[in-house]
N, CA, C and O atoms as a Tripos MOL2 file, in Angstrom:
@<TRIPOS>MOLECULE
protein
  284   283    71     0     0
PROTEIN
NO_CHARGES

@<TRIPOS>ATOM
      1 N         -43.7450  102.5310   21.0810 N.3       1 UNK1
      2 CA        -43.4200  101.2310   21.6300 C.3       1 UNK1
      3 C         -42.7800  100.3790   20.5460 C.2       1 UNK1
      4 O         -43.1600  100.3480   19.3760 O.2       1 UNK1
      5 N         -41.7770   99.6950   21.0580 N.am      2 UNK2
      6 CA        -41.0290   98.7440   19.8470 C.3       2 UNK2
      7 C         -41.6540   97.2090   19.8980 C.2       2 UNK2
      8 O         -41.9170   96.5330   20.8930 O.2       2 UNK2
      9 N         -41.7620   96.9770   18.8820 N.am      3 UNK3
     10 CA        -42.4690   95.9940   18.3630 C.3       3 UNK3
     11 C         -41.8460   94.5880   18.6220 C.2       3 UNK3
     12 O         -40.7340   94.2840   18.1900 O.2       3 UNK3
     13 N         -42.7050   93.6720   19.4210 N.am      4 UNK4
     14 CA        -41.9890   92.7030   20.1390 C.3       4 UNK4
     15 C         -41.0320   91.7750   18.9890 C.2       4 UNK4
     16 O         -40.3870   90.8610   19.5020 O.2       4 UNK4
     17 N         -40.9560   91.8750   18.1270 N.am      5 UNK5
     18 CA        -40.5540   90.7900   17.0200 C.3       5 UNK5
     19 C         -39.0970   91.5900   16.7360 C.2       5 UNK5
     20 O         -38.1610   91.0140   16.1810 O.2       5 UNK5
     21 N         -39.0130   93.1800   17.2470 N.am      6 UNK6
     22 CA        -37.4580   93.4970   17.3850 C.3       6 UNK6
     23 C         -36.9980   93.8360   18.2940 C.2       6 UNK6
     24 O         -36.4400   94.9280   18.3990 O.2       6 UNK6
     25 N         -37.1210   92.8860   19.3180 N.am      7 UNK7
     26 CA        -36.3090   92.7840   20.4640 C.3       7 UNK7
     27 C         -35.9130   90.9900   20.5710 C.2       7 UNK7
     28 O         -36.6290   90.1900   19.9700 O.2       7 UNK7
     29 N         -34.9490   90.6110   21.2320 N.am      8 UNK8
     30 CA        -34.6640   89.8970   21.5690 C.3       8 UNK8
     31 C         -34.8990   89.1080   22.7130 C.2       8 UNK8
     32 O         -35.1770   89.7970   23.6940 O.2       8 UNK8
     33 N         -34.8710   87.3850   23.0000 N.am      9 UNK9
     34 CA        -35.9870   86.9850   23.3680 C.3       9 UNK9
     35 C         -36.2230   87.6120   24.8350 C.2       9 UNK9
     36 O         -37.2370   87.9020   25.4710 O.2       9 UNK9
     37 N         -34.2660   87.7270   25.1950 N.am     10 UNK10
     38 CA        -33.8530   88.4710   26.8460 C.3      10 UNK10
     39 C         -34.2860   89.5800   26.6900 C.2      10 UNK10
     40 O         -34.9340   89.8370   27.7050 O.2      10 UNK10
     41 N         -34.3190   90.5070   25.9240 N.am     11 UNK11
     42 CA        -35.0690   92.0150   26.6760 C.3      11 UNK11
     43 C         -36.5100   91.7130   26.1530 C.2      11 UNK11
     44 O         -37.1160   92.7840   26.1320 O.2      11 UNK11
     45 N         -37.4190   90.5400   25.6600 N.am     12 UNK12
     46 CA        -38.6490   90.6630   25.4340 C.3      12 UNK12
     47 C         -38.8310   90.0510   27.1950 C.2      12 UNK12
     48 O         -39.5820   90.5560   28.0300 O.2      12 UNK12
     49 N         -38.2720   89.3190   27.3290 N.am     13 UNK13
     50 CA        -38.3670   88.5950   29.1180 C.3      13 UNK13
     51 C         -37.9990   89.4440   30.1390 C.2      13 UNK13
     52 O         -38.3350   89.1110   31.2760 O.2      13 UNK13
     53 N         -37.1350   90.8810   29.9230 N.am     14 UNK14
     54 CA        -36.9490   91.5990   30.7040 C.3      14 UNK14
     55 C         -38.2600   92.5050   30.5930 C.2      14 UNK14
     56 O         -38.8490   92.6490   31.6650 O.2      14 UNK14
     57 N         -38.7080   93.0140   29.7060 N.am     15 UNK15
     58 CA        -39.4990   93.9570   29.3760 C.3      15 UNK15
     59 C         -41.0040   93.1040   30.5920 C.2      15 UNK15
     60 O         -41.5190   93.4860   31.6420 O.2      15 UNK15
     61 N         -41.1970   91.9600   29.7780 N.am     16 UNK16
     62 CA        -42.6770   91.3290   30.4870 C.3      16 UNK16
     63 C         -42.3980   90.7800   31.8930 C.2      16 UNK16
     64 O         -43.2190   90.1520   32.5610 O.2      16 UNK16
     65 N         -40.8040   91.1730   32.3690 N.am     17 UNK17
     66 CA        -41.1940   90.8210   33.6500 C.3      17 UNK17
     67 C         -40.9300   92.3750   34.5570 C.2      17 UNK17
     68 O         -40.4620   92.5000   35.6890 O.2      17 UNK17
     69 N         -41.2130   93.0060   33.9970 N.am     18 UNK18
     70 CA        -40.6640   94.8190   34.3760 C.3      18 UNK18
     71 C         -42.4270   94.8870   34.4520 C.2      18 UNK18
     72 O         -43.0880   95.1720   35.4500 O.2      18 UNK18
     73 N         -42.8640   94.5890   33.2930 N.am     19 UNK19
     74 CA        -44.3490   95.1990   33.0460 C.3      19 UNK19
     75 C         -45.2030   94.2490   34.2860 C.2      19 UNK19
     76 O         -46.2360   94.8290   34.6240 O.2      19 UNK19
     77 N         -45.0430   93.3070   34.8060 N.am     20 UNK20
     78 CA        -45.6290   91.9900   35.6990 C.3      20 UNK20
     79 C         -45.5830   92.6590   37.1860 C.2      20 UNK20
     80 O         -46.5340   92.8820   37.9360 O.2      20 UNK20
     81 N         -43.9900   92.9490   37.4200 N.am     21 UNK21
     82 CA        -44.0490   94.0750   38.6290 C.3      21 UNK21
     83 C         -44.6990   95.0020   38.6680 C.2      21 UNK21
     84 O         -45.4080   95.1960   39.6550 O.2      21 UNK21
     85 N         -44.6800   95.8160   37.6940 N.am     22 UNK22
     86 CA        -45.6270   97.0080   37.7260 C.3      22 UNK22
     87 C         -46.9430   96.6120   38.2600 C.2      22 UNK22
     88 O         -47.5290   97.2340   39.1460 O.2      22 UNK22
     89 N         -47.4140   95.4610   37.6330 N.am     23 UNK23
     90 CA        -48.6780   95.7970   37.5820 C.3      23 UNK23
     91 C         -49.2070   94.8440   39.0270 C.2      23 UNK23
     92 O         -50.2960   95.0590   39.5600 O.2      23 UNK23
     93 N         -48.5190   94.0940   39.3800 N.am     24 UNK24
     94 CA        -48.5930   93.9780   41.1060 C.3      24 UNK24
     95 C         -48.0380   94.5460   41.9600 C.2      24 UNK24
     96 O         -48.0400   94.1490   43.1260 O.2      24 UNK24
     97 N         -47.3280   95.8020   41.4790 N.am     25 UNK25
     98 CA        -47.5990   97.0370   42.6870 C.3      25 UNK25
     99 C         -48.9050   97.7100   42.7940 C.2      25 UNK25
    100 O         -49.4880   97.9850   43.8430 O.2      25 UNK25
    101 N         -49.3900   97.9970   41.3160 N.am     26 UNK26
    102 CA        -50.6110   98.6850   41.2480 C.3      26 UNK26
    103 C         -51.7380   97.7130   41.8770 C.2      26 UNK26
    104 O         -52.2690   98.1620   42.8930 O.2      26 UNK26
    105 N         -52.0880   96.7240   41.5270 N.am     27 UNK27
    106 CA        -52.5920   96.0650   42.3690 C.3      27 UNK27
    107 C         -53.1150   95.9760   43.8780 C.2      27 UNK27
    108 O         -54.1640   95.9710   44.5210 O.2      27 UNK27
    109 N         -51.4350   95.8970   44.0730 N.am     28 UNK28
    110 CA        -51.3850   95.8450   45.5820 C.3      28 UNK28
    111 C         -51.7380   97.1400   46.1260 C.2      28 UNK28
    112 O         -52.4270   97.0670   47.1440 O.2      28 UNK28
    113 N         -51.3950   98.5360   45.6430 N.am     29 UNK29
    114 CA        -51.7220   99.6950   45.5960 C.3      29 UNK29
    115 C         -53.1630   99.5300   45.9710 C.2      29 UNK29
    116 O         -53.6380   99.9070   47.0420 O.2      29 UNK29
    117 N         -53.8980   98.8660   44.8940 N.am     30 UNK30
    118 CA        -55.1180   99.1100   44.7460 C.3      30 UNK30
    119 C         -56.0800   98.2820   46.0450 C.2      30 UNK30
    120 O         -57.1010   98.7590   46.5410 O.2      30 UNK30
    121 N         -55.5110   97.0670   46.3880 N.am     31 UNK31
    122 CA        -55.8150   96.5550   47.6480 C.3      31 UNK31
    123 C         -55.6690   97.5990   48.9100 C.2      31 UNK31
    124 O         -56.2210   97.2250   49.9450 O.2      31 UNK31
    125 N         -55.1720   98.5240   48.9350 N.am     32 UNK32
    126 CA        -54.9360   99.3060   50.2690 C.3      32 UNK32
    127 C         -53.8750   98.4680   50.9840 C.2      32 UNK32
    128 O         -54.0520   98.5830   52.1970 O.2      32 UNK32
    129 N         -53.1450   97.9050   50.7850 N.am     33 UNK33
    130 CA        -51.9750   97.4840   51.9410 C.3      33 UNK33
    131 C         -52.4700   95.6420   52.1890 C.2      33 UNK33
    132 O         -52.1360   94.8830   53.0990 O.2      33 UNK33
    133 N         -53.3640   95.3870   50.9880 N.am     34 UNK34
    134 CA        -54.0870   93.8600   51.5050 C.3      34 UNK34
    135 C         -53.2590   92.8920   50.9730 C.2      34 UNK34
    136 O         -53.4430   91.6890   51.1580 O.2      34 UNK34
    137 N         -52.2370   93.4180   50.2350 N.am     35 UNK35
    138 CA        -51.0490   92.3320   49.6680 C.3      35 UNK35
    139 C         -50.1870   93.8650   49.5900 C.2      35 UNK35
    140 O         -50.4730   95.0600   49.5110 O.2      35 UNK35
    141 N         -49.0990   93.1020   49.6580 N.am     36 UNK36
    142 CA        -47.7540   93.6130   49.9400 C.3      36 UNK36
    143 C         -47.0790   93.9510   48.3400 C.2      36 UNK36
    144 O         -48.0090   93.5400   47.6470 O.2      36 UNK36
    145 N         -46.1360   94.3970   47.4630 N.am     37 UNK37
    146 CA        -45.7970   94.4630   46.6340 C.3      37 UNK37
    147 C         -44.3360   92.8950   46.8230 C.2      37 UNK37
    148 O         -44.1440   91.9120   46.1070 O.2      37 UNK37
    149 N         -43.8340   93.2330   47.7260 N.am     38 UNK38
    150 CA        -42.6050   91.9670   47.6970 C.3      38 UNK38
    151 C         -43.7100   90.7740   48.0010 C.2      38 UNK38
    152 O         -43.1790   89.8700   48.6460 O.2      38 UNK38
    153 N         -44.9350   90.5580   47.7450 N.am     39 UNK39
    154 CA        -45.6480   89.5300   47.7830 C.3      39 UNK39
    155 C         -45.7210   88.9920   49.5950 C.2      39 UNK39
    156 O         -45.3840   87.8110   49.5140 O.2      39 UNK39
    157 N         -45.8700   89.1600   50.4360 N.am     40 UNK40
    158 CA        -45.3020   89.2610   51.5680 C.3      40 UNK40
    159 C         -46.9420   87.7590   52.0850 C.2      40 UNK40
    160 O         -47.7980   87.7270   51.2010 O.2      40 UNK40
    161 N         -47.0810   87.2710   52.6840 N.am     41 UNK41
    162 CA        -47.6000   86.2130   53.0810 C.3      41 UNK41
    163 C         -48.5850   86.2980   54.5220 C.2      41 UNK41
    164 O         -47.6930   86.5480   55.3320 O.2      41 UNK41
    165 N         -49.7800   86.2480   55.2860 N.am     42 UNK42
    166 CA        -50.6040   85.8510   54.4970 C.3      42 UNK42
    167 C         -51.1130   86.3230   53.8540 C.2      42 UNK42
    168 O         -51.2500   87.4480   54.3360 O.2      42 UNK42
    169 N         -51.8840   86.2620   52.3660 N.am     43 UNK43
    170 CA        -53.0410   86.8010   51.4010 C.3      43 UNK43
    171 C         -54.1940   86.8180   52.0400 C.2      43 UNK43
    172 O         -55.0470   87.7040   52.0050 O.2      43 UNK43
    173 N         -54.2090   85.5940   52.7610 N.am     44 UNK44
    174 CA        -55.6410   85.2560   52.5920 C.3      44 UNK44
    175 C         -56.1000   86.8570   54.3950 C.2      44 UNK44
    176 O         -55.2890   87.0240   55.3050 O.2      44 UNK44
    177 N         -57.4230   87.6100   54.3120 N.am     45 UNK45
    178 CA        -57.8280   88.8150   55.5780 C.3      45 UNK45
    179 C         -58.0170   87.8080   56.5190 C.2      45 UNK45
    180 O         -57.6200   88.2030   57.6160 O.2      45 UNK45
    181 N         -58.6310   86.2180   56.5700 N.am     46 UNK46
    182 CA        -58.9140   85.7620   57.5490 C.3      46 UNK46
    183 C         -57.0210   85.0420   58.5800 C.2      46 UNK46
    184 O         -56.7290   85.1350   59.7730 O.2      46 UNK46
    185 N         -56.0750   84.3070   57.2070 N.am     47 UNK47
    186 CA        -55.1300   84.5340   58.3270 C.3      47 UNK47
    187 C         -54.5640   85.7780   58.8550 C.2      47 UNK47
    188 O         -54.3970   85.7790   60.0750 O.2      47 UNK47
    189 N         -54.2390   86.8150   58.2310 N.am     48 UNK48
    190 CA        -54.0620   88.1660   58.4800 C.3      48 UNK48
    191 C         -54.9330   88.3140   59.7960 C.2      48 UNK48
    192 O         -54.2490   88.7900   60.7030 O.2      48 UNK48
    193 N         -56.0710   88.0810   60.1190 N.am     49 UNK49
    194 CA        -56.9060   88.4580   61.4280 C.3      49 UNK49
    195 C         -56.1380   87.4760   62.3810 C.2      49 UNK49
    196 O         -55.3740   87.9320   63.2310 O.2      49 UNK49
    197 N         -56.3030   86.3740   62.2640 N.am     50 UNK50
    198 CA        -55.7550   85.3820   62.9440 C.3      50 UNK50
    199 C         -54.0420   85.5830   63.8100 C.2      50 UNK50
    200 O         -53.7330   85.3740   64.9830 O.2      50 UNK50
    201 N         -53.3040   86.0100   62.7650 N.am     51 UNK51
    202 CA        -51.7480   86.1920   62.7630 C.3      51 UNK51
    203 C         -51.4920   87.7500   63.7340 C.2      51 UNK51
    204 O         -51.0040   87.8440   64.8610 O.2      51 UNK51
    205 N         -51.8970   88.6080   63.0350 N.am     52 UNK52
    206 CA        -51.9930   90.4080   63.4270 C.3      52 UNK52
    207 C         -52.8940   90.5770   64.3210 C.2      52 UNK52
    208 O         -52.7150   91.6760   64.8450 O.2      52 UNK52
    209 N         -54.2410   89.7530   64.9890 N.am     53 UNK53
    210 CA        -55.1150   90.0540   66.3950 C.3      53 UNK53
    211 C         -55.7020   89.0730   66.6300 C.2      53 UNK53
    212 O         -56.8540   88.6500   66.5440 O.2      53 UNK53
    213 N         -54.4540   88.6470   67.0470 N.am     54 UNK54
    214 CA        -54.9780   86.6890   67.5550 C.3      54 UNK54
    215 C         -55.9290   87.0510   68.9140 C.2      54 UNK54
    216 O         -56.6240   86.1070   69.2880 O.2      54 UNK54
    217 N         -56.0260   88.1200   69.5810 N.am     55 UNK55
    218 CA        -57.0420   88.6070   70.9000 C.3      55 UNK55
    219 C         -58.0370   88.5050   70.4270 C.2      55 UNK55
    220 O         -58.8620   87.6690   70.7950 O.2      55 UNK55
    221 N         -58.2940   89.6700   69.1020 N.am     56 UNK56
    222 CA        -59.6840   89.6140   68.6050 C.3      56 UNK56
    223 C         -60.1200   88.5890   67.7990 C.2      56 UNK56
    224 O         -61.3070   88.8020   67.5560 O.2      56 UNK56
    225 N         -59.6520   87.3510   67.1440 N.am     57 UNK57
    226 CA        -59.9980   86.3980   66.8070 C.3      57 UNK57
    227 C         -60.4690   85.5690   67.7040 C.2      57 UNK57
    228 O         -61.4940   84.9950   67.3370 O.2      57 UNK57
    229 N         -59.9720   85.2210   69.0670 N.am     58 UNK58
    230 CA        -60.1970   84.8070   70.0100 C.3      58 UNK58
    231 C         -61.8750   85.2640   70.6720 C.2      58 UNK58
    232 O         -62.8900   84.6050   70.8960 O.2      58 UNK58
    233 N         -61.6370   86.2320   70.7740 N.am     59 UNK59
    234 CA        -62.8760   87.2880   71.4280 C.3      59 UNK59
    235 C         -63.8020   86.2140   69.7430 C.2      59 UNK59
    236 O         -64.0730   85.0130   69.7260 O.2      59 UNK59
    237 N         -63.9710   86.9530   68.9350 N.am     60 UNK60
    238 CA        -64.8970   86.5320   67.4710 C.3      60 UNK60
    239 C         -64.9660   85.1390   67.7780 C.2      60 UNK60
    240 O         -66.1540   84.8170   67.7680 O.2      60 UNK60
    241 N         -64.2020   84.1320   68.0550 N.am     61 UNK61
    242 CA        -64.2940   82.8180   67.7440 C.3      61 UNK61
    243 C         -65.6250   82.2220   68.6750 C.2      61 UNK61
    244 O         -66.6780   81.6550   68.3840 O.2      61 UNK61
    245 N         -64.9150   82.7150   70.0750 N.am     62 UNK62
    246 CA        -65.7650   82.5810   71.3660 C.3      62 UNK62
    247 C         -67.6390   82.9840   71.4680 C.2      62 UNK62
    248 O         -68.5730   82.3770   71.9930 O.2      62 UNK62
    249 N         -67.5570   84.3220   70.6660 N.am     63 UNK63
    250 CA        -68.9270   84.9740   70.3390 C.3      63 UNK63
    251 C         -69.4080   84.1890   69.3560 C.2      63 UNK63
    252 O         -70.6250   84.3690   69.3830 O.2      63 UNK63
    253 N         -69.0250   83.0650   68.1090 N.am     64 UNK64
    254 CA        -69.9840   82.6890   67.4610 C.3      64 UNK64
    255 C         -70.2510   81.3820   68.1680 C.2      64 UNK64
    256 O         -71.3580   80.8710   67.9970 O.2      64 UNK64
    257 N         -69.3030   80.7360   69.0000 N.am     65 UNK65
    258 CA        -69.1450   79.2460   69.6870 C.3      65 UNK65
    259 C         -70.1270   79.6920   70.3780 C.2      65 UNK65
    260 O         -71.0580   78.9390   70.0940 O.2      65 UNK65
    261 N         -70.6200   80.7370   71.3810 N.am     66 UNK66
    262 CA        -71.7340   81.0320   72.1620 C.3      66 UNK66
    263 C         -73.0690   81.3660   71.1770 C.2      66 UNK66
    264 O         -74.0680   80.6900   71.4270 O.2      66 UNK66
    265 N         -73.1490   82.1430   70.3120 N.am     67 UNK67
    266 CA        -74.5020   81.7100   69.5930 C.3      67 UNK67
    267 C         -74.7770   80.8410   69.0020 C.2      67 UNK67
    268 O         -75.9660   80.7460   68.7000 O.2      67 UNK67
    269 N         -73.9780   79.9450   68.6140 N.am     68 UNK68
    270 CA        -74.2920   78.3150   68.2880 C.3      68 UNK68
    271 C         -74.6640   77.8020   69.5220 C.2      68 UNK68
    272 O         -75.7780   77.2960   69.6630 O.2      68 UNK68
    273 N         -74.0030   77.8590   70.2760 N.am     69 UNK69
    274 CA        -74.7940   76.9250   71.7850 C.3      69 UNK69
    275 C         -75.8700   77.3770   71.9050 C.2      69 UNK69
    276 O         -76.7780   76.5910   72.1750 O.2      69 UNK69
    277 N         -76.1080   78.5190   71.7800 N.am     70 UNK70
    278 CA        -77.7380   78.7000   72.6430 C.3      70 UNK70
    279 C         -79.0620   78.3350   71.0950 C.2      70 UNK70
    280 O         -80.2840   78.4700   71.1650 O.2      70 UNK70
    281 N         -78.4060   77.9640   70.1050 N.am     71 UNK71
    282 CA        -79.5350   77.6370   69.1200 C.3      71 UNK71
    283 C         -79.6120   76.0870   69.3170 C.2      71 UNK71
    284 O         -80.4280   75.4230   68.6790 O.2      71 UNK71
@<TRIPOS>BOND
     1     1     2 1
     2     2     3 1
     3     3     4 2
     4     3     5 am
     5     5     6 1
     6     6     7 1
     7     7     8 2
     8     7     9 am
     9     9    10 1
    10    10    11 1
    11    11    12 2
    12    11    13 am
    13    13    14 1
    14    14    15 1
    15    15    16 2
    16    15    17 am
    17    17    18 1
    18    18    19 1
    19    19    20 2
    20    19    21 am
    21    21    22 1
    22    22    23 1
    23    23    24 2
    24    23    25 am
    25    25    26 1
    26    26    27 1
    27    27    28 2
    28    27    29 am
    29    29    30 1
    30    30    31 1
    31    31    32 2
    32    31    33 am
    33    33    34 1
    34    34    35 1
    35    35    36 2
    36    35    37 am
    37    37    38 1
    38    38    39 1
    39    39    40 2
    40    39    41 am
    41    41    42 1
    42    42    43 1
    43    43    44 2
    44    43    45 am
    45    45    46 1
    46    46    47 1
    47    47    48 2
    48    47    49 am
    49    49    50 1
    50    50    51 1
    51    51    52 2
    52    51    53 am
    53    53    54 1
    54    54    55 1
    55    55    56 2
    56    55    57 am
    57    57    58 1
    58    58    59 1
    59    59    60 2
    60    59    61 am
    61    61    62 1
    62    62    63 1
    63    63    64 2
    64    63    65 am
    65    65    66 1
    66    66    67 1
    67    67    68 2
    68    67    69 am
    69    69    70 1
    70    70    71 1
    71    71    72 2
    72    71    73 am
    73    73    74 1
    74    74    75 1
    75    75    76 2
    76    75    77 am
    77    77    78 1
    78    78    79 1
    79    79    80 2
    80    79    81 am
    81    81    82 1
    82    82    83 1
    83    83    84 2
    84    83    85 am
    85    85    86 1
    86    86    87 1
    87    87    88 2
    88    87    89 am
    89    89    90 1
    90    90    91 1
    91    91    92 2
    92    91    93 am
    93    93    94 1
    94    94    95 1
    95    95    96 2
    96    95    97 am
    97    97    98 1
    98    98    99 1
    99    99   100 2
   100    99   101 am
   101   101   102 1
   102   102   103 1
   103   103   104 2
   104   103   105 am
   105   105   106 1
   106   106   107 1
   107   107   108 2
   108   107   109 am
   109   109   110 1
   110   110   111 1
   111   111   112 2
   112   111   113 am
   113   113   114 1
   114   114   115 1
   115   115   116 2
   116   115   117 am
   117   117   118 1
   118   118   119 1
   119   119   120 2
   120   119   121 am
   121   121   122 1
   122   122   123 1
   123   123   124 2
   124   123   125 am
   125   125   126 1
   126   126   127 1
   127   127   128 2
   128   127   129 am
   129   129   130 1
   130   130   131 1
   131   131   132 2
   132   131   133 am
   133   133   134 1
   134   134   135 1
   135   135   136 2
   136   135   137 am
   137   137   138 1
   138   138   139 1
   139   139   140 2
   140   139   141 am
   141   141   142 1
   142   142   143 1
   143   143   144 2
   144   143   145 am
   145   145   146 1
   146   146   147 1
   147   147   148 2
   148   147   149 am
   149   149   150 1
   150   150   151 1
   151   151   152 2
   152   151   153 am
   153   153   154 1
   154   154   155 1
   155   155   156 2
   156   155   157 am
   157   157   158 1
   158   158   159 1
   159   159   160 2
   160   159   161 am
   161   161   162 1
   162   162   163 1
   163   163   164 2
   164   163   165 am
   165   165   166 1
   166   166   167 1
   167   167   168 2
   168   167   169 am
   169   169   170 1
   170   170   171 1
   171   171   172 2
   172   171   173 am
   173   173   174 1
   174   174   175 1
   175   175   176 2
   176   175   177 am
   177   177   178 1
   178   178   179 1
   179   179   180 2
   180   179   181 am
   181   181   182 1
   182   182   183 1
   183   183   184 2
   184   183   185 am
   185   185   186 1
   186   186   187 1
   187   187   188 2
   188   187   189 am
   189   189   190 1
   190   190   191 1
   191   191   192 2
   192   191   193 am
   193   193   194 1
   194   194   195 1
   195   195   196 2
   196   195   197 am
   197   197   198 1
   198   198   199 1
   199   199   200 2
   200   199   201 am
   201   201   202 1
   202   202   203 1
   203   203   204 2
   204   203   205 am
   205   205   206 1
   206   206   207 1
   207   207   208 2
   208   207   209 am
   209   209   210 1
   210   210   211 1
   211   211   212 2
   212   211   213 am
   213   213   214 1
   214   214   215 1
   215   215   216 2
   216   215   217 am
   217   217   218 1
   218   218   219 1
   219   219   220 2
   220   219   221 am
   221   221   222 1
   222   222   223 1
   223   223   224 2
   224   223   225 am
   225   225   226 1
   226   226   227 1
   227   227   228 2
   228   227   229 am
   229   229   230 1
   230   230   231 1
   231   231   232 2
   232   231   233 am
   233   233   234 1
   234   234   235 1
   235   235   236 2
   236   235   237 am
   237   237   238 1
   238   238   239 1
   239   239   240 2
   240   239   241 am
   241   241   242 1
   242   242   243 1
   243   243   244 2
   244   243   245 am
   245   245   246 1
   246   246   247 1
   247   247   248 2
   248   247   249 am
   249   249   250 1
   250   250   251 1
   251   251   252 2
   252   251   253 am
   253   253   254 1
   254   254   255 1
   255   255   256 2
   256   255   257 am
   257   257   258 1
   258   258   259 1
   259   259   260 2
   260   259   261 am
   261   261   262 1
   262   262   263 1
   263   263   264 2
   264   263   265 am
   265   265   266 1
   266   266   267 1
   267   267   268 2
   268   267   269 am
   269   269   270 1
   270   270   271 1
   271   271   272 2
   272   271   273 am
   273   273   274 1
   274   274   275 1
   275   275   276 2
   276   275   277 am
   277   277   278 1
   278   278   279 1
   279   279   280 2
   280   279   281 am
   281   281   282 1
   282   282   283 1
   283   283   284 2
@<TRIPOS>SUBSTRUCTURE
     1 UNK1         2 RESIDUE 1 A UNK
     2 UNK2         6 RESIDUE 1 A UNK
     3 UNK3        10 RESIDUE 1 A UNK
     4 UNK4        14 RESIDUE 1 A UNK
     5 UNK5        18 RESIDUE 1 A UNK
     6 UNK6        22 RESIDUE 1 A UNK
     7 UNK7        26 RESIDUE 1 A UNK
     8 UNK8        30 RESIDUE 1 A UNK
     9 UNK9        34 RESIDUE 1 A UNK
    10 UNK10       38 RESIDUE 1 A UNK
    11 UNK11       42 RESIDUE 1 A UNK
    12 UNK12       46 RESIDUE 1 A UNK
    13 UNK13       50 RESIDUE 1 A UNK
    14 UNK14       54 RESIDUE 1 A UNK
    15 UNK15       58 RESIDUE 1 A UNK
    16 UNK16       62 RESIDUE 1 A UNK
    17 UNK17       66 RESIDUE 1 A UNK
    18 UNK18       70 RESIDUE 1 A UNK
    19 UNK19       74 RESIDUE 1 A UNK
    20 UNK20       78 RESIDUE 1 A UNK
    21 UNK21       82 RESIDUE 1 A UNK
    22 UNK22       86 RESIDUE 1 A UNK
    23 UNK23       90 RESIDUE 1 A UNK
    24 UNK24       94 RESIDUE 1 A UNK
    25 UNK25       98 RESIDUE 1 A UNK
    26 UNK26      102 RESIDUE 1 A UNK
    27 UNK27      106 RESIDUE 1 A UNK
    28 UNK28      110 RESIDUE 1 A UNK
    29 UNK29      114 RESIDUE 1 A UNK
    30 UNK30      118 RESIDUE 1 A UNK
    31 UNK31      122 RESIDUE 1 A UNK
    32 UNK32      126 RESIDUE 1 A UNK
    33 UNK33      130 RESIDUE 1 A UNK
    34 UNK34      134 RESIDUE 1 A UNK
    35 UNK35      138 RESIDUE 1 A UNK
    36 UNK36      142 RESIDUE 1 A UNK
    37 UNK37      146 RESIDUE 1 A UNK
    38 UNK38      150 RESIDUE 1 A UNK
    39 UNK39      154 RESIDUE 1 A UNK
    40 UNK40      158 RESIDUE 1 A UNK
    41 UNK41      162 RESIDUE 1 A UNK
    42 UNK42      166 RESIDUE 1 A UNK
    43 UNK43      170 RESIDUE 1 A UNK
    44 UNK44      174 RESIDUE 1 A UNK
    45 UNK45      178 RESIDUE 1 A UNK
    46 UNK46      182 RESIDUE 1 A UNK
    47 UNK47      186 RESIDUE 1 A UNK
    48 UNK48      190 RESIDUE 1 A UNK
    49 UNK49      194 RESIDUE 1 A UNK
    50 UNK50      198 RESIDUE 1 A UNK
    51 UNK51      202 RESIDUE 1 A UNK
    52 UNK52      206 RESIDUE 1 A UNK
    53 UNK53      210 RESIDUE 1 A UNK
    54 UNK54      214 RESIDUE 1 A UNK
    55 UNK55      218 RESIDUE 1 A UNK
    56 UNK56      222 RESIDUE 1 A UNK
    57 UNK57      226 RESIDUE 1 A UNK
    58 UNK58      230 RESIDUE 1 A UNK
    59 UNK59      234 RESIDUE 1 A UNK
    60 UNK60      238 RESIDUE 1 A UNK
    61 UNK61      242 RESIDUE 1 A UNK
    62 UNK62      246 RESIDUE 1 A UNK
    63 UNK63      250 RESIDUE 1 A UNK
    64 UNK64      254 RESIDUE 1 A UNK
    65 UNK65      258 RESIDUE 1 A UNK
    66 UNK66      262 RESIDUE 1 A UNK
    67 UNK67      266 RESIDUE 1 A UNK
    68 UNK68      270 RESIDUE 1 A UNK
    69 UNK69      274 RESIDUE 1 A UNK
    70 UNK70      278 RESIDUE 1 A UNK
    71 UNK71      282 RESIDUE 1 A UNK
């Protein structure tokens, strides 16, 4: 590996933004598909539920609104 002090400041900024991708593919890799590598939007599993099975959010929402009523 070449030693950051002989490279220049553009391939030290190319290099750390080469190494930045990498390591939020692996990441994302490592999530199973829970973030996207092009960073893709939502992060958060609860909008993801919301957005991708707005039925079954619906169905979930309804089932806790009914065990709150009956307490």
């Amino acid at each position: 590996m070449i030693a950051p002090s002989d490279l220049s400041l553009a391939e030290q900024r190319l290099a750390l933004r080469q190494q930045l991708q990498e390591q939020r593919r692996r990441i994302a890799h490592q999530l199973d598909g829970a973030a996207t590598a092009d960073g893709s939007f939502p992060r958060s599993m609860t909008m993801r539920l919301v957005i991708r099975r707005p039925d079954l959010a619906v169905r979930l929402a309804l089932g806790i609104a009914t065990l709150l009523k009956r307490r």
